[in-house]
N, C-alpha and C positions, 0 to 999 in steps of 0.2 A: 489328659484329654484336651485342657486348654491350649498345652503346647501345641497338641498335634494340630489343633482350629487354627491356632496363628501361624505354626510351618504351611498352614494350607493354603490361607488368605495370602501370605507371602509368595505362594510362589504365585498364585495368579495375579499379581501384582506385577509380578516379573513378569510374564506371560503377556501381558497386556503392555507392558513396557518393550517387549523385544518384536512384538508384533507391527506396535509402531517402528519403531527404529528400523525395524528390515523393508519393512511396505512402504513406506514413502518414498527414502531416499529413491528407492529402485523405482519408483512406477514417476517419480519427477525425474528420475534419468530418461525416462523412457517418455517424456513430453506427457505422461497422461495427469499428473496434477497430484498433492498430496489427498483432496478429497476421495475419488479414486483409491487412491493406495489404502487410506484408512478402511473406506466398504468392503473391500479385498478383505485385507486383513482380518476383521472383524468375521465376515462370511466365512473365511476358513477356519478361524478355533471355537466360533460360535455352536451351539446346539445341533445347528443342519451341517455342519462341516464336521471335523474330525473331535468335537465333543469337549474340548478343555473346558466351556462354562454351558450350563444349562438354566439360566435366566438371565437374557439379556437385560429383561425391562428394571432389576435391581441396578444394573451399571449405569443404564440411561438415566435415571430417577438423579443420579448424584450427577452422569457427565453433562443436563444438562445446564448444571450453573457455569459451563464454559461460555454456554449462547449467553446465559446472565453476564458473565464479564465481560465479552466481548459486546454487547450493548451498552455497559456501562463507561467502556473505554469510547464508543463513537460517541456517547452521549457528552462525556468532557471535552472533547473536540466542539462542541455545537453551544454556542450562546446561545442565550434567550431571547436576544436580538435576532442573532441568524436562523434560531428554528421559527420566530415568528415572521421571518421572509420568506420561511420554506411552507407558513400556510396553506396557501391555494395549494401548492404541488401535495399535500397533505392531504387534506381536505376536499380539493379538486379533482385532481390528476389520481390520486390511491381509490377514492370514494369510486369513479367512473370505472376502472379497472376493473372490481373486486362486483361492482355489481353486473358490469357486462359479462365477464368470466362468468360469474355465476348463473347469472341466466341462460348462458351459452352450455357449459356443462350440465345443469338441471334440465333443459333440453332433450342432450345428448344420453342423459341418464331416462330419462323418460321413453325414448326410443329403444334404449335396450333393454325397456322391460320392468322395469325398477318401479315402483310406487310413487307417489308424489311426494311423500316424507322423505321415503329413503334415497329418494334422487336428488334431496335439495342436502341432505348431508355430508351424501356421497360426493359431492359436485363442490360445496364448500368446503371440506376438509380440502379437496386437492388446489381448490383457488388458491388458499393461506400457503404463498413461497416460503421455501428452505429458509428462512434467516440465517443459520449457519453456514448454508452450503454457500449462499450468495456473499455475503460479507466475508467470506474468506476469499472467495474466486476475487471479489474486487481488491481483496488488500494484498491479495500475490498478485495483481495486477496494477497495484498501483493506483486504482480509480476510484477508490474512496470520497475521495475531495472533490474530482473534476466533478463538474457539473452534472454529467448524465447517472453519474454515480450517486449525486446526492437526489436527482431523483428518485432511484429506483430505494434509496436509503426511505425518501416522505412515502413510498408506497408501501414498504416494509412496516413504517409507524403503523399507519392507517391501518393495516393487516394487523397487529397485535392490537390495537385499540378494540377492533371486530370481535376480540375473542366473547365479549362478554355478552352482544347483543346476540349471537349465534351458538354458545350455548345458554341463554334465556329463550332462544326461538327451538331449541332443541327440545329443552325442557317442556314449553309449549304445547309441539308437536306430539308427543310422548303420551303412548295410551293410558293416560292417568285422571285421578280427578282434578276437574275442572280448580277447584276452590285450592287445589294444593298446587296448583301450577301460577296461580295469581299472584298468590302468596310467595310463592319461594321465587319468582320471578323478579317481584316488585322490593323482596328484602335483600335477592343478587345486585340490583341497580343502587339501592341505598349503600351497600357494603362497599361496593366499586369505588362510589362517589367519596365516602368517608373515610377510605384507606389514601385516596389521591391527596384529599385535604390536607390529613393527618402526615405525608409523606412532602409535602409541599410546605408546609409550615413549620419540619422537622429542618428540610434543608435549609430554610428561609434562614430560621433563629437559634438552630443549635449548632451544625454540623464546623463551621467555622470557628465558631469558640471553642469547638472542641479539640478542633486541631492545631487551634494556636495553643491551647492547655497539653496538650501530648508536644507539641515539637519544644515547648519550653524545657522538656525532661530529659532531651537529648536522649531518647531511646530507640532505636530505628525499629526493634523490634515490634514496641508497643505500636509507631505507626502503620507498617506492614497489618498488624492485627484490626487495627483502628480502621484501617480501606476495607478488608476484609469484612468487616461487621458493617460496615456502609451499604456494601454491595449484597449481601445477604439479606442485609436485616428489610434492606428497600423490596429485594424480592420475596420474603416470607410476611411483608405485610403486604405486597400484592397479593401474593397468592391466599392468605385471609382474605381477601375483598374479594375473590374471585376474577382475579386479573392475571394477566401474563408477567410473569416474573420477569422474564426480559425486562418489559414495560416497566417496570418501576426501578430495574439495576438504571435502565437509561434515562428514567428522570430523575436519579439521584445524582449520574452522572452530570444531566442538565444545571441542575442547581450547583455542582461545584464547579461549574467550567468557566467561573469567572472567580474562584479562589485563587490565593497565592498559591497554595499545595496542588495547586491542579497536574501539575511534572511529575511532584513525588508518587501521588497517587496512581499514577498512572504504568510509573513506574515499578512500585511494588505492585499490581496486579499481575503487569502483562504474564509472569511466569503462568500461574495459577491457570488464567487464560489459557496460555497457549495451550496446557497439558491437558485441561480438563475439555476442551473444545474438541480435541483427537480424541481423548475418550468417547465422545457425544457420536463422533461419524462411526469408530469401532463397535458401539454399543447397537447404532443403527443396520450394520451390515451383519451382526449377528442376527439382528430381529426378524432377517427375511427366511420364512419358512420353503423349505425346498420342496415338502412334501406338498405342501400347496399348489407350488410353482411347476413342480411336479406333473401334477394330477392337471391342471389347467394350465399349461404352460403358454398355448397357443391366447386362450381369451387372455391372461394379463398382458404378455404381450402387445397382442391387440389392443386390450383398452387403455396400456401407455403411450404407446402409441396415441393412438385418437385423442388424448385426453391432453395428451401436451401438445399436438396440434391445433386442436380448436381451441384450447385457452392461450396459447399462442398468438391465433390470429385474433383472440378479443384483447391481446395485451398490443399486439402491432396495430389495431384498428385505434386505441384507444390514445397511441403515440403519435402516431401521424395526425390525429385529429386534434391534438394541442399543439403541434406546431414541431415537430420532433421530424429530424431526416431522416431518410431511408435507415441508414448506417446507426444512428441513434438507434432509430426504432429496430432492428434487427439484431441490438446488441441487448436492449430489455428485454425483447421476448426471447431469446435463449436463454439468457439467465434466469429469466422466471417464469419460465412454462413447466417447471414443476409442482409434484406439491411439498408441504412441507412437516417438520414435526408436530405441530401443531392439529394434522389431519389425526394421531394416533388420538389425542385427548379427546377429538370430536369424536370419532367414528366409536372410543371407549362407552362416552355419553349417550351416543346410539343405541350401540347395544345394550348398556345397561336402561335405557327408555324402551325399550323395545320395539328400535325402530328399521333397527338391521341388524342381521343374525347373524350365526358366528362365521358361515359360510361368507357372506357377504362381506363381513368387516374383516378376515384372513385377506382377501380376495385383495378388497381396496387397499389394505394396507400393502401388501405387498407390490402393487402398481405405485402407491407412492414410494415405496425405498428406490424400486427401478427406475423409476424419475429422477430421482436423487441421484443415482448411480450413473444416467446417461445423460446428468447435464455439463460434466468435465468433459466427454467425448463433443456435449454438440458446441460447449466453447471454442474446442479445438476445431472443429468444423467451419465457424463462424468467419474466419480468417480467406475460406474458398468461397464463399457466400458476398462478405462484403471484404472485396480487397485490399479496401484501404480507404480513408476519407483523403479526398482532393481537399489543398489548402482554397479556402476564398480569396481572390486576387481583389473583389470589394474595396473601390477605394485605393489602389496599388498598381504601379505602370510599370509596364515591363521593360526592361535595358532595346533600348534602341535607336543606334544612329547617334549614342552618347558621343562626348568628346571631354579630354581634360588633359593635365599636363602629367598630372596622377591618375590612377585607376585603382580605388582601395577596395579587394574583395572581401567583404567582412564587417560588419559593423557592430559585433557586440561589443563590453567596455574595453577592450587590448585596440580595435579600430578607430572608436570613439575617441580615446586620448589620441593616441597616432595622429590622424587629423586633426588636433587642434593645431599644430605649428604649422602646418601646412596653410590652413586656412588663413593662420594669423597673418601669414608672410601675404595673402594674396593671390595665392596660388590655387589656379581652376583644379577643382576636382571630380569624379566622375565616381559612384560611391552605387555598391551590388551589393545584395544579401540575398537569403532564401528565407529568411524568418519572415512572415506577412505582417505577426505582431509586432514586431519589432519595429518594421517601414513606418506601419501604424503608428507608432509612440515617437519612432525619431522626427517625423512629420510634425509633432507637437512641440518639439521642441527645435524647430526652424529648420531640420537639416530633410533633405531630397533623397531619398535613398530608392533605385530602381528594383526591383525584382530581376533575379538573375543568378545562375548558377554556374559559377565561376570554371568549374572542371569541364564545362562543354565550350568546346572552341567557337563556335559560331555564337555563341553567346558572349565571349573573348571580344567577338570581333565587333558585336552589335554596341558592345558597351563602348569602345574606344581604343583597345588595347594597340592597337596600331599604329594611332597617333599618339599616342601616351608617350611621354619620357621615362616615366617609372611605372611597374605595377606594385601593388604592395599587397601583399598576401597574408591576411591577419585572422584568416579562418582556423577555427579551434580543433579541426580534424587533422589529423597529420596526412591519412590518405589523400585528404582533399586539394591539402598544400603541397603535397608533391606530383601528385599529377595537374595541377595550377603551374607549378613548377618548370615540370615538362615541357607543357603545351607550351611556356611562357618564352622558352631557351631556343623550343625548335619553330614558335612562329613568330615572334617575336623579339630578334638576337639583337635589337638597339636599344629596347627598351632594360634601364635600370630594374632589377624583380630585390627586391627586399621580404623577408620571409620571417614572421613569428613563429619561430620554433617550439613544438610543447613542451620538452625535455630532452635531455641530454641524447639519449637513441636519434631524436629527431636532428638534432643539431651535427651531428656524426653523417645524417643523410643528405641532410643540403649543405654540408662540406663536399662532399663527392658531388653534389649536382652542380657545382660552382657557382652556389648565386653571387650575389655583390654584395649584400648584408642579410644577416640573421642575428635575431637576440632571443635567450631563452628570455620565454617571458617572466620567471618566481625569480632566477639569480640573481641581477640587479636590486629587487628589491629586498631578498634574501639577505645580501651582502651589505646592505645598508642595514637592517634590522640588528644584524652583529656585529656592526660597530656604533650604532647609538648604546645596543647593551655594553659594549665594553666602556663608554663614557660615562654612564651611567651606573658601574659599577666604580666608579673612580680610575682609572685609568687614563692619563695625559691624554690631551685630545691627540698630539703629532703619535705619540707612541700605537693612539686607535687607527689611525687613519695608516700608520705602517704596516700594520697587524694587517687591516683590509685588504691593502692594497697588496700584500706579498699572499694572502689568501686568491685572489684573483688572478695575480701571476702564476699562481701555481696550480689553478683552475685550467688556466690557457693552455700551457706546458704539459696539463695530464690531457686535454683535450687533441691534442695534435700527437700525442703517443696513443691515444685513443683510433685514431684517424688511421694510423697504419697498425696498430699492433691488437686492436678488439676492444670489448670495455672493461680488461680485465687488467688493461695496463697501464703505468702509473700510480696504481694503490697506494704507494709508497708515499707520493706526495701530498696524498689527504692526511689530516691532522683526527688520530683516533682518539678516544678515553678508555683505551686499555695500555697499562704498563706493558712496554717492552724494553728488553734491556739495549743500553746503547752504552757507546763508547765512549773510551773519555772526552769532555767536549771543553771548549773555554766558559768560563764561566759569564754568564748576561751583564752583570756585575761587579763591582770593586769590593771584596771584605771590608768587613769595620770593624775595629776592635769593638766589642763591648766594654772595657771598662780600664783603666790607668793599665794596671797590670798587665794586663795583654796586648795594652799600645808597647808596653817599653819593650814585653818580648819580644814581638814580631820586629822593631824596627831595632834592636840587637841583631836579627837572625838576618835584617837587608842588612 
């Protein structure tokens, strides 16, 4: 019987493993994102789909210490320095949010009928955003770090700090006795307060020595275990205190994010993470009841609808009113005009208070999955909405009526050096880019650099290129330096065009464009890097600098067989480290007897 329970557990393991692996790939080929694909997923082997698991909420219970790891990973990213700069946006900016949303939904719930208990539950569970579903969208997009990222990162805090004041106001509200709701209220805030302490003063004075005591043992394994029990043990003392596990993976993370181990640690998580985080959204898209959805398909709809619009506009009202762009602001309220996991725990508290019934609590939950579910579509959306941000010219002139003997389009570090001989000699130069922060910074450090984008010819013309003797083309784009190239040959055929090449392909292209110079820009310094090793390995300095210099010639000579025969010609003159057999050759060297006896034979045998 045991066997059969394990062949059973095994294959839904597998089941839930090929679920992912099929859904994601496919639904991110198809632009719609891996969140997305896991709800999919999920939804079809789930209970209301073709039946493979029938309790979702056992899978959730364990996928969501993925949300736990993946807050304890943003949490080592963040000093204690930096999260106490990101106060007010904490404090300030998450606090206004969460109480305007809420008042806004409580509202909206009041209008359609709802009670005043059940409309402030109803209304709060769906305030508290996805942490999963968001902190993934940022970190396939890369926005983690920037700025607006680490906003909606301090509103997120704030959101999980809420957990505990909003189930004590649950409790409250709940038709019970008075004397028993004081009491287990006032002992939920003690608990809260004495698990933080306790987890604060664990990081402070243990966690360090303990992993200088594990890395001494040189056992990787023990350490992987050792993060492991970090990040658990920080969320199972949260969740003793009645706090959000998250919350304490990420201040466990806080306290080591100024450890030496803060790399390893981080790095024996990420698997754990990523696995158990795709469980969290599969276990979510099972939970959604079809029978429900069903029976009411038109009002969920609807109330997701309404319900991530108007907390929408109390998140965009809330952005613009601290000082947030359009564009800012239009990218926080898509991502967080839903609601999140944190609404199942409320709206459970609910029902068990008796403050929303079973109808009502099926109902709301499943308006929050479908929010969950439609906020990868309204990312994708976001893009026709706000098109793009304009860079700020603030402080920055644009190319006009220039003049110089040079014209260097490009000023990251390949232009930056380039110009220094130039300048040294004397010589006027007339200097474009398209980075604003960059004009910005080269400005601090003495140089004029105009705004201008070098692939538009009348921008060619505003900068100088006309009077110009040379242009010098040092932009890191290859499309950008060959149609520079171009423009450079057919409006400009007196002026000298010199071109930074990216690689070898590109250096093949402006050979056929005929400029007048081009230098890859890694070879050169390539080629010196392997002949200070070969000095460095003892090797005669003349015997290194031959070695280089015939590597070079032989670079040249497969470069101009390259030029007419493809890149597939010449192979023969690179230098491989694989044996191949070769012919008899003369020898690099003169034999030397080793020892009396085999001088006297060999010089018998001359």
């Amino acid at each position: 019987m045991s066997t059969e329970a394990a062949g059973s557990e095994l294959i839904s393991v597998v089941t839930l493993l090929a679920a992912g692996v099929v859904a994601v790939p496919l639904f991110k080929r198809i632009g719609l994102g891996s969140v997305l694909g896991y709800l999919a997923a999920g939804l079809l082997i789930g209970p209301f789909g073709i039946g493979l698991f029938s309790d979702p909420q056992s899978i959730l219970h364990v996928a969501e210490l993925g949300v736990v790891m993946f807050l304890f990973i943003i949490g080592l990213e963040m000093q204690p320095s930096r999260l106490w700069s990101l106060r007010r946006q904490i404090f300030g900016l998450g606090l206004a949010q969460v109480l305007l949303c809420g008042l806004l939904l409580t509202g909206l719930g009041l209008l359609a009928g709802l009670g005043g208990a059940a409309a402030f539950v109803a209304a709060m569970g769906f305030v508290m955003t996805s942490t999963a579903t968001v902190m993934l969208l940022l970190d396939e997009r890369g926005e983690t770090s920037a700025p607006r990222g680490q906003r909606i990162v301090s509103v997120l805090l704030l959101e999980d700090l809420a957990i505990v004041p909003l189930l004590a106001t649950v409790a409250f509200l709940a038709p019970t006795p008075a004397e028993a709701v004081t009491g287990s209220r006032w002992l939920a805030v003690a608990l809260g307060l004495v698990s933080i302490a306790a987890l604060v003063l664990v990081g402070r004075w243990l966690l360090n020595p303990m992993f200088r005591l594990l890395a001494a043992s040189r056992a990787r394994e023990v350490m992987t275990a050792a993060a492991l029990l970090v990040v658990l043990g920080a969320a199972l003392l949260m969740q003793w205190g009645g706090l959000s596990m998250a919350m304490g993976a990420f201040l466990a993370g806080v306290l080591l994010s100024e450890s030496s181990f803060r790399h390893q640690l981080e790095a024996d998580i990420e698997p754990f993470r990523g696995i158990l985080l795709g469980l969290f959204f599969l276990s979510v898209g099972m939970s959604l009841d079809l029978s429900v959805f069903s029976a009411q398909w038109a009002l969920i709809l609807g109330g997701t609808l309404l319900f991530m619009v108007v907390k929408g506009l109390g998140i965009y009202s809330v952005a613009r009113l601290t000082g947030a762009c359009h564009a800012d602001a239009m990218h926080r309220t898509v991502l967080m005009a839903q609601g999140g996991e944190f609404a199942f725990v409320l709206y459970a508290a609910g029902l068990a208070g008796g403050i929303l019934d079973a109808t009502t609590n099926a109902m709301f939950t499943a308006i929050v999955i479908l929010s969950m579910a439609l906020t990868p579509l309204a990312v994708m959306a976001l893009r026709w909405l706000v098109p793009g941000d304009r860079e700020s010219l603030d402080g920055v002139d644009r190319a006009e009526n220039l003049s110089g003997s040079v014209l260097v389009i490009g000023f990251g570090r390949f232009g930056q050096v380039a110009s220094q001989a130039l300048l040294a000699r004397g010589i006027e130069v007339a200097i474009i880019d398209t980075d604003t922060d960059m004009i910005r910074s080269a400005a601090d450090f003495g140089f004029k650099v105009y705004y201008g984008d070098g692939t538009r010819l009348d921008v060619l013309h505003a900068s100088g290129a006309s009077q110009a003797r040379a242009i010098a083309v040092c932009v890191n784009d290859r499309v950008a330096a060959l149609k520079i190239v171009e423009l450079a040959r057919h409006e400009f055929p007196e002026a000298k065009v010199l071109v930074r090449a990216y690689d070898r392909e590109h250096a093949l292209q402006l050979m056929a464009a005929d400029v007048d110079y081009w230098v890859r820009e890694t070879f050169d310094g390539a080629s010196a890097f392997g002949e200070a090793a070969l000095k460095l390995l003892g090797v005669p300095e003349a015997e290194a600098a031959e070695i280089a210099a015939d590597v070079r010639r032989r670079d040249l000579e497969r470069l101009d067989l390259q030029f007419t025969g493809g890149l597939q010609a010449g192979r023969d003159l690179m230098h491989g480290n694989r044996l191949k057999p070769q012919p008899l050759t003369a020898p690099r060297q003169t034999g030397e007897a080793l020892n009396a006896e085999a001088a006297a034979v060999t010089a018998a045998s001359d």
